[in-house]
C-alpha positions in Angstrom: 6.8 110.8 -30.6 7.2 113.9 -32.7 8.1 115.9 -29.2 10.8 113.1 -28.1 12.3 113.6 -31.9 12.6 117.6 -31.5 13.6 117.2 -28.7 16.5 114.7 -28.9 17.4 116.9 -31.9 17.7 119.9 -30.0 20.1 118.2 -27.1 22.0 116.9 -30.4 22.6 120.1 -31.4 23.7 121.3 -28.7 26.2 118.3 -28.2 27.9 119.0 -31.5 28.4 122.6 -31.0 31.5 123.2 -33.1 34.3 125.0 -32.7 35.2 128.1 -34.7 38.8 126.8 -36.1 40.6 129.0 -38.5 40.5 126.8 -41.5 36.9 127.8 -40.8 37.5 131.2 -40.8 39.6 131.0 -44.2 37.0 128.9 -46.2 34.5 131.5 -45.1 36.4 134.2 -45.7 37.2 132.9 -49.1 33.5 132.7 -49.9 32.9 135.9 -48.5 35.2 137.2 -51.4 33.6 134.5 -53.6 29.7 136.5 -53.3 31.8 139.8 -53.3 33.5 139.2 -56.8 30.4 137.8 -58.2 27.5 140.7 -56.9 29.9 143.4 -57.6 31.3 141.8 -61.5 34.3 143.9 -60.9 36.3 141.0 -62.2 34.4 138.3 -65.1 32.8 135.4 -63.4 34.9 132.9 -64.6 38.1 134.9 -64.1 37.0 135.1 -60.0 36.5 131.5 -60.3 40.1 130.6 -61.1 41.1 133.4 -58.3 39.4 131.1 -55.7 40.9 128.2 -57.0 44.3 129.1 -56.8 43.7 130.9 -53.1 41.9 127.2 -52.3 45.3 125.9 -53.0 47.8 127.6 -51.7 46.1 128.0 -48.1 45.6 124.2 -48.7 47.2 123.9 -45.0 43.9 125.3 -44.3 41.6 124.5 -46.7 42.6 120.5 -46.4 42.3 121.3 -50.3 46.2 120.3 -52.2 46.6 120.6 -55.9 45.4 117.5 -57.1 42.0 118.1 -55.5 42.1 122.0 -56.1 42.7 120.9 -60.5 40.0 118.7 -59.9 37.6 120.9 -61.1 39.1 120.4 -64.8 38.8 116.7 -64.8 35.4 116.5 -63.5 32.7 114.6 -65.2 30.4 117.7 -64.7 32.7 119.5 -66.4 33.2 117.4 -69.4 29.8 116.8 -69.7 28.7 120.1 -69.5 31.5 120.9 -72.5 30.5 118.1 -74.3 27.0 119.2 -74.3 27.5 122.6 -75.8 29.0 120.9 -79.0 26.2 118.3 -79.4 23.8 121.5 -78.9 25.6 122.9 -81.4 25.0 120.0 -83.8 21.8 120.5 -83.6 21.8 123.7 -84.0 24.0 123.5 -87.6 22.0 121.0 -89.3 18.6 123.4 -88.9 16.5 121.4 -86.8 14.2 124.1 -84.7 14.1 126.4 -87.9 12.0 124.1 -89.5 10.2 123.8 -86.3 9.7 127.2 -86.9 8.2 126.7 -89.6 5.9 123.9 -88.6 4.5 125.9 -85.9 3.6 129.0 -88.0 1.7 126.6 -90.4 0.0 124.8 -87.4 -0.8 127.3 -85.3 -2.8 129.7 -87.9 -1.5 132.7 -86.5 -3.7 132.5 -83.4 -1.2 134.1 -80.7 -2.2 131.9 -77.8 -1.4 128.9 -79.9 1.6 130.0 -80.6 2.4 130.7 -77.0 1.9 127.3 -76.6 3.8 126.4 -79.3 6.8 128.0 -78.3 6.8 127.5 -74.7 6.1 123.8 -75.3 9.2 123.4 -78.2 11.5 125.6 -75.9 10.8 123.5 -72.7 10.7 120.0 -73.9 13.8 120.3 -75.8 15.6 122.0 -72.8 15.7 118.4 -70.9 17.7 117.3 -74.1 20.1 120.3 -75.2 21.6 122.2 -72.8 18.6 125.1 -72.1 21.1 128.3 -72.5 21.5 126.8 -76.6 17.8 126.2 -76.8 17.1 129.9 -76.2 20.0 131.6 -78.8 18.7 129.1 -81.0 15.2 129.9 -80.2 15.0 134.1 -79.8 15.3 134.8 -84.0 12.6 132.2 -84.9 10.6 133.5 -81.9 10.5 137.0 -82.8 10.2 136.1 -86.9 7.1 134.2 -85.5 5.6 137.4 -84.1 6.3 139.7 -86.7 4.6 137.0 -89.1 1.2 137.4 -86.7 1.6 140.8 -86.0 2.2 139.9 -81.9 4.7 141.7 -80.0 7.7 139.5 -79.7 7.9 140.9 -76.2 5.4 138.6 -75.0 7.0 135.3 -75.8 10.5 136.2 -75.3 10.0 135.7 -71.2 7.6 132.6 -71.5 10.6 131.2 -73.8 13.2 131.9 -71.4 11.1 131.0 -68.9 10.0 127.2 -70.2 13.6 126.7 -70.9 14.7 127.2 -67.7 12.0 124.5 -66.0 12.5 122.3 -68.9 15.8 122.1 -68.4 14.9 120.1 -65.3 13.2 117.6 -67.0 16.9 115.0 -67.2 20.1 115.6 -65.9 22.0 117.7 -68.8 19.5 120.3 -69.5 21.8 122.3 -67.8 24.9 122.6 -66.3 23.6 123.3 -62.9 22.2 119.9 -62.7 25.4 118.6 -63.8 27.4 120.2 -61.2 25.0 119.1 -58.4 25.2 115.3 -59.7 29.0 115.7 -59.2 28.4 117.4 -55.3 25.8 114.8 -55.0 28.3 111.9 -55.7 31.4 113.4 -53.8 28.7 113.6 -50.3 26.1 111.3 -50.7 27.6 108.9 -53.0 24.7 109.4 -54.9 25.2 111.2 -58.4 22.0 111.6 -60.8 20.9 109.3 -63.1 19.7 110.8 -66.2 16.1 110.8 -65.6 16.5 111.1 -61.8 14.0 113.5 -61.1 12.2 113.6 -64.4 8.8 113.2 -62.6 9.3 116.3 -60.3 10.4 118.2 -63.8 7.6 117.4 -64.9 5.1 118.6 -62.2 7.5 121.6 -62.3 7.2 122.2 -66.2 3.2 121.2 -66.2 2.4 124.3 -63.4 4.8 126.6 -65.4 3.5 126.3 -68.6 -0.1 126.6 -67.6 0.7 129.6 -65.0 2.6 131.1 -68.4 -0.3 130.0 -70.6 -2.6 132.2 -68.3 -1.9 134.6 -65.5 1.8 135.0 -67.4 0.1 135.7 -70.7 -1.5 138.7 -69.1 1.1 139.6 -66.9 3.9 140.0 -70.0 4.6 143.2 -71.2 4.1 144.5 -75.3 7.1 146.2 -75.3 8.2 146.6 -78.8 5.9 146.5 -81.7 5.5 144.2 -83.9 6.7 144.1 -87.6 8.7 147.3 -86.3 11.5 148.5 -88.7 14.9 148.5 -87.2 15.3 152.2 -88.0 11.9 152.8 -85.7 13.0 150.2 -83.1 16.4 151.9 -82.1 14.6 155.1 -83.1 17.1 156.1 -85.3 15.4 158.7 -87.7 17.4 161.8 -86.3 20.5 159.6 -86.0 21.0 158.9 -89.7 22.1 161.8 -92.3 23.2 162.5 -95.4 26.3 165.0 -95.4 27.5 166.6 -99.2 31.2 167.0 -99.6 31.2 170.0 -101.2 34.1 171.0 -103.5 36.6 172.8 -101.3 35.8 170.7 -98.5 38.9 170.3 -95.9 37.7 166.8 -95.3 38.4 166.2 -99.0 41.2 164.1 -99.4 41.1 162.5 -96.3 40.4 159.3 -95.5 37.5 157.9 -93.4 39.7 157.3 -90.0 41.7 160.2 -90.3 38.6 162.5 -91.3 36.9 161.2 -87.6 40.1 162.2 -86.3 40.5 165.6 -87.3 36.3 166.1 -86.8 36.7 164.4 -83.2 33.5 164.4 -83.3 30.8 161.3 -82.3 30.4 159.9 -85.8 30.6 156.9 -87.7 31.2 156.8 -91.8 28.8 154.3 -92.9 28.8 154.6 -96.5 29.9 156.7 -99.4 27.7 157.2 -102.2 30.0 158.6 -105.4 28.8 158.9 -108.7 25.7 156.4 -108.1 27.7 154.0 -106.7 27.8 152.7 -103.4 31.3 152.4 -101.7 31.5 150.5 -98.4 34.4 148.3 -97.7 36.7 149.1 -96.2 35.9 152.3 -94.8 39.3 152.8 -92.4 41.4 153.4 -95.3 39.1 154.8 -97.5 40.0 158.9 -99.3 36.5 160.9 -99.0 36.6 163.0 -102.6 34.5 166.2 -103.5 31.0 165.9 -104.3 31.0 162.5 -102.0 27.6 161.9 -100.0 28.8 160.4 -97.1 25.8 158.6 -94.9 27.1 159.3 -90.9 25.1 157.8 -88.0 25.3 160.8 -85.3 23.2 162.7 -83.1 21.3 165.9 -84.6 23.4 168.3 -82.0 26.6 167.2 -84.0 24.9 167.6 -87.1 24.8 171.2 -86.6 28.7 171.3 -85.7 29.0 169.7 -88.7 26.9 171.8 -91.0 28.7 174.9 -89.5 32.3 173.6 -91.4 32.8 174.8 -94.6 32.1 172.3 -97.7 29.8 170.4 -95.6 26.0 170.7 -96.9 23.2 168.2 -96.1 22.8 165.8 -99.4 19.0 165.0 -100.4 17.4 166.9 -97.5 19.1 165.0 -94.5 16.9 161.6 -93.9 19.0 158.8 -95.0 16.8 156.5 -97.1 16.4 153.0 -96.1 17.6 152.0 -99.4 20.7 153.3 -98.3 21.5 151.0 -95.2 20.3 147.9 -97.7 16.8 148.3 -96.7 13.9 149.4 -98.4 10.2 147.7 -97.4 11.3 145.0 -95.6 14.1 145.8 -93.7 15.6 142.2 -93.7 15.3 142.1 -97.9 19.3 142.8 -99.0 19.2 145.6 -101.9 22.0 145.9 -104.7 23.8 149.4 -105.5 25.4 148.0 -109.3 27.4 151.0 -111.0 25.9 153.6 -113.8 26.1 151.5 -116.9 28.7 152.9 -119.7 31.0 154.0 -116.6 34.7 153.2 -116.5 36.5 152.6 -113.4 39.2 155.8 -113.3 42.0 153.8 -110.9 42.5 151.3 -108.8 40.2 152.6 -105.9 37.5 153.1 -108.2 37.5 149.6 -110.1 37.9 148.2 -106.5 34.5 149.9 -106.0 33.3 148.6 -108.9 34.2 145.0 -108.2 32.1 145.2 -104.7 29.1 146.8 -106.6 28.2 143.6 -107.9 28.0 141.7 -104.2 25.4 142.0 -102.1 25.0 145.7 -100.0 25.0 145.8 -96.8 21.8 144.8 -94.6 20.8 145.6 -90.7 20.6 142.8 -88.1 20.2 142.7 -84.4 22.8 141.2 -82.2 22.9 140.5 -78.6 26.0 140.5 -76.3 25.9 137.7 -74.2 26.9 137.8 -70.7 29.9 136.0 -69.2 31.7 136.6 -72.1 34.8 138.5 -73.7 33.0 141.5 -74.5 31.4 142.1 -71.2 33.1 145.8 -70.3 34.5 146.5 -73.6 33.9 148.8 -75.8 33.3 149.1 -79.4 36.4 151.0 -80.2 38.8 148.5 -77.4 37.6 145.7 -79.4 38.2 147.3 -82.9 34.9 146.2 -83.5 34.4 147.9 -87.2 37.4 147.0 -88.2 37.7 143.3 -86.7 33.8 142.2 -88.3 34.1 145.3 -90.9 30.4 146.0 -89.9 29.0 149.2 -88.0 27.3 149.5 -84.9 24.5 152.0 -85.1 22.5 152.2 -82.0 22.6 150.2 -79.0 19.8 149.0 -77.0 19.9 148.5 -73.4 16.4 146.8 -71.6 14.2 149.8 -72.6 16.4 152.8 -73.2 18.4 153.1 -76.8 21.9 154.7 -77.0 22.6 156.9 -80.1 25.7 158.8 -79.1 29.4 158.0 -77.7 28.8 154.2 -78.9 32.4 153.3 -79.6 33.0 154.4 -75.6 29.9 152.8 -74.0 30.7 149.9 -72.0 29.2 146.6 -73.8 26.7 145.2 -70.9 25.4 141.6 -70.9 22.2 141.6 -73.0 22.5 144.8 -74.9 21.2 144.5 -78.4 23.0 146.4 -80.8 21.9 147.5 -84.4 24.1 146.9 -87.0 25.0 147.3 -90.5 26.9 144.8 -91.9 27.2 142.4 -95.4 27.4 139.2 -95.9 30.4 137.8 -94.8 30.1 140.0 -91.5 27.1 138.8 -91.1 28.1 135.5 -91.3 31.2 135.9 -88.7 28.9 137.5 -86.7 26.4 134.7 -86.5 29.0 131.9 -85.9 30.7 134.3 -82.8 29.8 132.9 -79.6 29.5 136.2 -78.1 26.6 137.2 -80.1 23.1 136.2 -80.6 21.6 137.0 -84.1 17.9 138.1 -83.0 16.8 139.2 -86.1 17.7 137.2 -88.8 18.8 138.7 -92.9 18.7 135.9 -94.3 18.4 132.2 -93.5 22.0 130.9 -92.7 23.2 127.5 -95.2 22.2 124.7 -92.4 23.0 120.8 -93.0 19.6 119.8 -94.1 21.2 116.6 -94.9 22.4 115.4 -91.8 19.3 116.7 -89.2 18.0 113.0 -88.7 21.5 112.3 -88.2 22.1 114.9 -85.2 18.8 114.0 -83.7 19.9 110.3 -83.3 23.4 110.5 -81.9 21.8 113.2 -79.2 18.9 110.2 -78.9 21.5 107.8 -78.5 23.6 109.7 -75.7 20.4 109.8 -74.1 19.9 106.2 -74.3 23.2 105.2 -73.5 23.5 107.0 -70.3 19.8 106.6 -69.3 20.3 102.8 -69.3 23.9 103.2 -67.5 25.9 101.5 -70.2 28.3 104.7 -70.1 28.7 107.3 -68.1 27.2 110.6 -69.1 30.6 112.3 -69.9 31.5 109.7 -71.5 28.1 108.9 -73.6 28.6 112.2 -74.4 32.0 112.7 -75.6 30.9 109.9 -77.9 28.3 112.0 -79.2 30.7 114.6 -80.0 33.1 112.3 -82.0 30.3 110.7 -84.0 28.8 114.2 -84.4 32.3 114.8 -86.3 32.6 111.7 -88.1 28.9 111.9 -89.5 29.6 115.7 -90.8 27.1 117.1 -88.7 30.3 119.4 -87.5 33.6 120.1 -88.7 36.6 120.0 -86.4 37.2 123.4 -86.6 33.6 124.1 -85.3 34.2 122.3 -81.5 35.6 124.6 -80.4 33.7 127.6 -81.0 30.7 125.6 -79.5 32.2 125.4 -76.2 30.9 128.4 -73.7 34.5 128.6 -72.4 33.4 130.5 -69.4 31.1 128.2 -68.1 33.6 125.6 -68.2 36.0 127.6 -66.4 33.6 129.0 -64.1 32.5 125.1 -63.3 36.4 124.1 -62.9 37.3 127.0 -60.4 34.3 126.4 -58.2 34.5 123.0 -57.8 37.4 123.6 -55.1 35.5 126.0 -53.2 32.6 123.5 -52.4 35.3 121.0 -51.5 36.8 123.2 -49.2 33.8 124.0 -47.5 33.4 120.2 -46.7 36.7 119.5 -45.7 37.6 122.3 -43.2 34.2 121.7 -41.3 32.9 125.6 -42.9 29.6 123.3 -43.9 28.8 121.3 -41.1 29.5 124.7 -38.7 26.5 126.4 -40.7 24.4 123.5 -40.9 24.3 123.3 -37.0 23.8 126.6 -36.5 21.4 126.6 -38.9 19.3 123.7 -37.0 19.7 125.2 -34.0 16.7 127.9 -35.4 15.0 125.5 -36.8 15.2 122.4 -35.1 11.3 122.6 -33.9 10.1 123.2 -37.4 8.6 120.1 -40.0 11.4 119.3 -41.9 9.6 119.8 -45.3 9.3 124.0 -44.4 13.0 123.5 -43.5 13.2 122.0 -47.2 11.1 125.1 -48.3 13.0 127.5 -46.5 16.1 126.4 -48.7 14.5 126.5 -51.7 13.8 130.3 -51.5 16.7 131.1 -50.3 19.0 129.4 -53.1 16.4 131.1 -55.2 17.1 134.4 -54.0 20.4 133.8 -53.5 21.0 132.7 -57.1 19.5 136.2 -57.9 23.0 137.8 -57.0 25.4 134.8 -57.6 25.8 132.5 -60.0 23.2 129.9 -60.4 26.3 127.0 -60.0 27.8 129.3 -57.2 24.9 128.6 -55.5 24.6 124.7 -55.8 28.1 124.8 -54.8 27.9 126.7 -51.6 24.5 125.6 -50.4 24.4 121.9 -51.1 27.1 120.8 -48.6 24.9 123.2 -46.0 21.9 121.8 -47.0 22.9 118.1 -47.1 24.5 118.5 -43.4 21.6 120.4 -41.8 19.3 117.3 -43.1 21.6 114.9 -41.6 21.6 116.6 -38.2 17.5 116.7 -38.6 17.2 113.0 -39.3 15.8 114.2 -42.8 16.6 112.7 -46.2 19.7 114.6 -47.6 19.0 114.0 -51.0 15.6 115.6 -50.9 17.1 118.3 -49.5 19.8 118.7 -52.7 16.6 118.0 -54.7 15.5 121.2 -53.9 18.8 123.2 -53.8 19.1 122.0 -57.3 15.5 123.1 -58.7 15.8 126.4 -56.8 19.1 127.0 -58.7 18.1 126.6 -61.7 14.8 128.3 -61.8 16.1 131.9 -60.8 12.9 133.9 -62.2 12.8 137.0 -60.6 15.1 139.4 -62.3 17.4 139.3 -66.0 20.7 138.9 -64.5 19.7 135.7 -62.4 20.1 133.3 -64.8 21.8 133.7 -68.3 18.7 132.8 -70.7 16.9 135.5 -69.3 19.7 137.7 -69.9 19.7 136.9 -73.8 15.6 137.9 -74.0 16.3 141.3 -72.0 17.8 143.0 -75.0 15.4 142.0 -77.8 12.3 142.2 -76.1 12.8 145.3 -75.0 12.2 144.7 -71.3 12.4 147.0 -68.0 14.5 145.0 -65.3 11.1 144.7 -63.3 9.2 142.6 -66.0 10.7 139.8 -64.9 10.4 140.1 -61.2 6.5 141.5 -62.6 5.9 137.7 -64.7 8.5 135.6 -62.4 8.0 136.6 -58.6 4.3 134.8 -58.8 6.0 131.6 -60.7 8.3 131.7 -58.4 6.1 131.3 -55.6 4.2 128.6 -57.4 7.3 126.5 -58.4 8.7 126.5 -54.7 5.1 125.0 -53.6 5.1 122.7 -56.5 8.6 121.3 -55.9 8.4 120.9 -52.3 5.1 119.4 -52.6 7.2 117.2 -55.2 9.6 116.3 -53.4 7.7 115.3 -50.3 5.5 112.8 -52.5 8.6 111.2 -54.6 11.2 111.1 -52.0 9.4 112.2 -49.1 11.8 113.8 -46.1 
């Protein structure tokens, strides 16, 4: 019977051998430019998604795709879901609820390093399937790494595992991540089948069950102890040669001047940090600020310009050279804030100086990690394009890329996704800097003011959404645009917070692809591949054919975006089952796992991206701990699949 089957299939094939048309040839051409833009980043990923958008509509006469369906994208539930999402994740986030978590598990787990693995890896995957998984893990790195300073572990082996668990948990119900989102809305438009919330729960949770013991195990040995623990920033970014103290001497040229125009004149790499005069410490602003004789000024530069420097006349080093933590706001602890209050019986002499005096009495200045995350603003920049001292009125000392440290020509290094930069910075910066969407505070100064008051509240209007849309009462979007309006109304957010939650770039990124994947359906572009596609594999059990897609999307997803690739291959996948005589939706089951467990490298999915930087990685760590996973999961899910839905 099984011979008849392949058979008939074969001859079926070869019946519907279509024709190349040329609204063929545009929609593949158009995806053609689609991997182009995205492998080479030349333009941001979002910003190539709105390109293919617009090009999907005006060469609708060949795309079949007009303006209404091209806008589409903006007025999907996916997408409103997935924006909706991001503010009740960053409900959650405001009112505190994983930091006493943290907490909790530091008590519990006695400092025993496995059990803290555990720990971790259990908290960051189960409450993936409930916040969106890319929240979980900004929310997640500073209490992770505070955990393993406070045991003495490297954080570098539970940053991957996190990132890791996230991503698997964040197949455990249908908006633990976008991905799954935007399938459920390719899903609907082919099969007329969207996802329910707990759709494929069960195969999550095979799927999370083999990850979390392969990371409590072979992964445990396999992760890398990059950076060490309890490691002062200053040792981290290896900054002891970097930081010096510089005597204006009297006569000094640079006397006089102030801060921006003294770099100017120098043009020299250097950044003013500080001023120390008379005992007191002067800091903000700097731009602006005159540099007087007998000023120490504390400079972050490399030793070779230190010597330039030294070689002016009226420049001396103050205090032998090495800048004292105390001086950066650190002294044992590098997270402790320190106070510089002016000699007592000393009168301010003008305005400048009883500024001075008024900021003595606040808070100096402290060092905190921040990493750049991808898809973002930033991404290309540089410190000086963005005005970055100026704009937070904090410094940038040293930046961290993977496993090499920059020290010099920071304000014309191009910011990469995942860099971790060392700053200096006080409190108000530091709090900016915490609320900006661009950043990740790794290392946290001080604990930020959460809403203590209203976490039971935020936990039960994320339960109810849950509810709601689990039992089909409401839509998900619009369960969860409910959430975000009682979120509001409880004071678990302000207005002015929604929209700072939102990662705009996803949602534009969603939006502009959306057309493309229509377009591939409409002009034919999906059913052409499918067929020629069956046509090599026609003799073959369909469950390898199911396998076969798996690794590819997860490969695939490697080099494009993980809801590129749900887009392009689903309408592929679902067609090549149909041909087959397979079950379609098993077959988007698997695009849709594959997608959004890319394991093998840091740019292939975003929350590995965000652990590259403070964990110190190499690139190759990940393929090292994720290429075996990876393996593992495609079994696992196909096996899953087979046994659930069968194909």
């Amino acid at each position: 019977m099984t011979s008849t089957f392949l058979l008939s299939t074969a001859a079926q094939v070869a019946d519907q051998a279509p024709e190349l048309t040329t609204g063929i040839l545009v929609v593949f051409s158009l995806v053609l430019l689609a991997l182009v833009l995205f492998i080479t980043e030349v333009v941001r990923m979002d910003v190539a998604a709105i390109l293919l958008m617009v090009l999907v509509i005006v060469l609708s006469p060949w795309t079949g795709v007009d303006a209404d369906a091209g806008f589409s994208g903006f007025s999907s539930q996916a997408t409103i879901a997935v924006l909706a999402m991001f503010i009740l994740s960053e409900g959650i986030r405001r009112t505190g609820v994983l930091q006493l978590l943290g907490r909790f598990i530091s008590k519990v787990t006695g400092g025993n390093p496995r059990r803290q693995l555990a720990a971790l890896v259990g908290l960051s995957g189960g409450t993936a399937g409930f916040i969106n998984n890319t929240p979980v893990v900004a929310m997640m790195i500073p209490m992770t790494v505070n955990i393993a300073n406070r045991s003495n572990v490297s954080p570098s082996r539970y940053l991957i595992p996190v990132s890791f668990a996230a991503m698997m948990g964040g197949m455990l119900t249908v908006i633990g991540t976008s991905t799954s989102l935007l399938a459920s809305d390719v899903s609907a438009r082919l099969l007329d089948h969207p996802f329910s919330m707990f759709e494929f729960t069960r195969l999550g949770l095979m799927v999370l069950g083999a990850g979390l013991l392969y990371l409590m195990t072979v992964g445990w040995w396999l992760t890398p102890a990059r950076i060490k623990p309890r490691e002062d920033p200053i040792d981290t970014f290896e900054m002891g040669n970097y930081l010096t103290e510089l005597h204006v001497r009297p006569g000094s040229s640079l006397a006089g001047l102030s801060v921006e125009r003294a770099r100017e004149v120098l043009e020299m790499d250097l950044e003013i940090l500080r001023i120390r005069r008379e005992g007191r410490a002067v800091t903000t602003p700097m731009g602006e600020r005159r540099i007087r004789e007998n000023d120490v000024l504390i400079v972050r530069t490399d030793p070779g310009t230190v010597r330039q420097l030294l070689d002016l006349p009226g420049i001396g080093l103050a205090g032998g050279g090495p800048v004292e933590r105390k001086e950066l706001g650190v002294e044992d602890d590098p997270l402790l804030e320190g106070k510089l209050p002016p000699k007592s019986g000393e009168e301010p002499a003008d305005a400048e100086e009883e500024a001075d005096a008024a900021r003595a009495d606040q808070p100096a200045r402290s060092l905190l990690e921040l990493v750049v995350l991808s898809e973002t603003p930033l991404v290309g920049e540089t410190l000086r394009s963005l005005n970055f001292s100026q704009a937070y009125q904090a410094w940038v000392l040293a930046i961290r890329r993977g496993s090499g440290i920059l020290h010099s020509k920071l304000n014309r290094t191009k910011l990469a996704g995942g860099d971790t930069l060392l700053v200096q910075a006080g409190p108000e910066a530091i709090e900016r800097l915490s609320a900006d969407r661009n950043f990740i505070v790794s290392r946290i100064i001080k604990e930020p003011e959460f809403r203590r008051g209203k976490t039971l509240v935020a936990i039960g209007i994320v339960a109810g959404v849950v509810a709601v849309a689990a039992t089909g009462l409401l839509p998900i979007a619009v369960s969860a645009l409910a959430g975000v309006v009682a979120m509001v109304i409880s004071g678990c957010l302000r207005p002015n917070e929604l929209y700072a939650a939102v990662d705009w770039n996803v949602i534009f990124l969603l939006a502009g692809l959306i057309p493309l994947g229509v377009a591939l359906e409409q002009s034919g572009g999906a059913q052409f591949l499918a067929l020629h596609l069956v046509e090599h594999v026609h003799d073959w059990n369909p469950i390898l054919v199911v396998f076969a897609f798996y690794l590819f999307t997860a490969l695939i997803t490697e080099v494009i975006s993980n809801n590129a690739s749900v887009v392009l291959m689903i309408p592929i996948a679902v067609g090549a089952a149909e041909i087959l005589g397979a079950d379609p939706f098993a077959f988007v089951m698997a695009i849709t796992f594959a997608a959004s467990t890319a394991m093998l490298s840091p740019v292939g999915y975003q929350t590995n991206l965000m652990v590259y930087g403070p964990g110190g990685y190499r690139f190759t760590d990940f393929f090292r701990v994720g290429a075996p996973l990876q393996l593992i999961l495609a079994l696992v899910t196909t096996f899953g699949i087979w046994v659930i839905w069968g194909v």
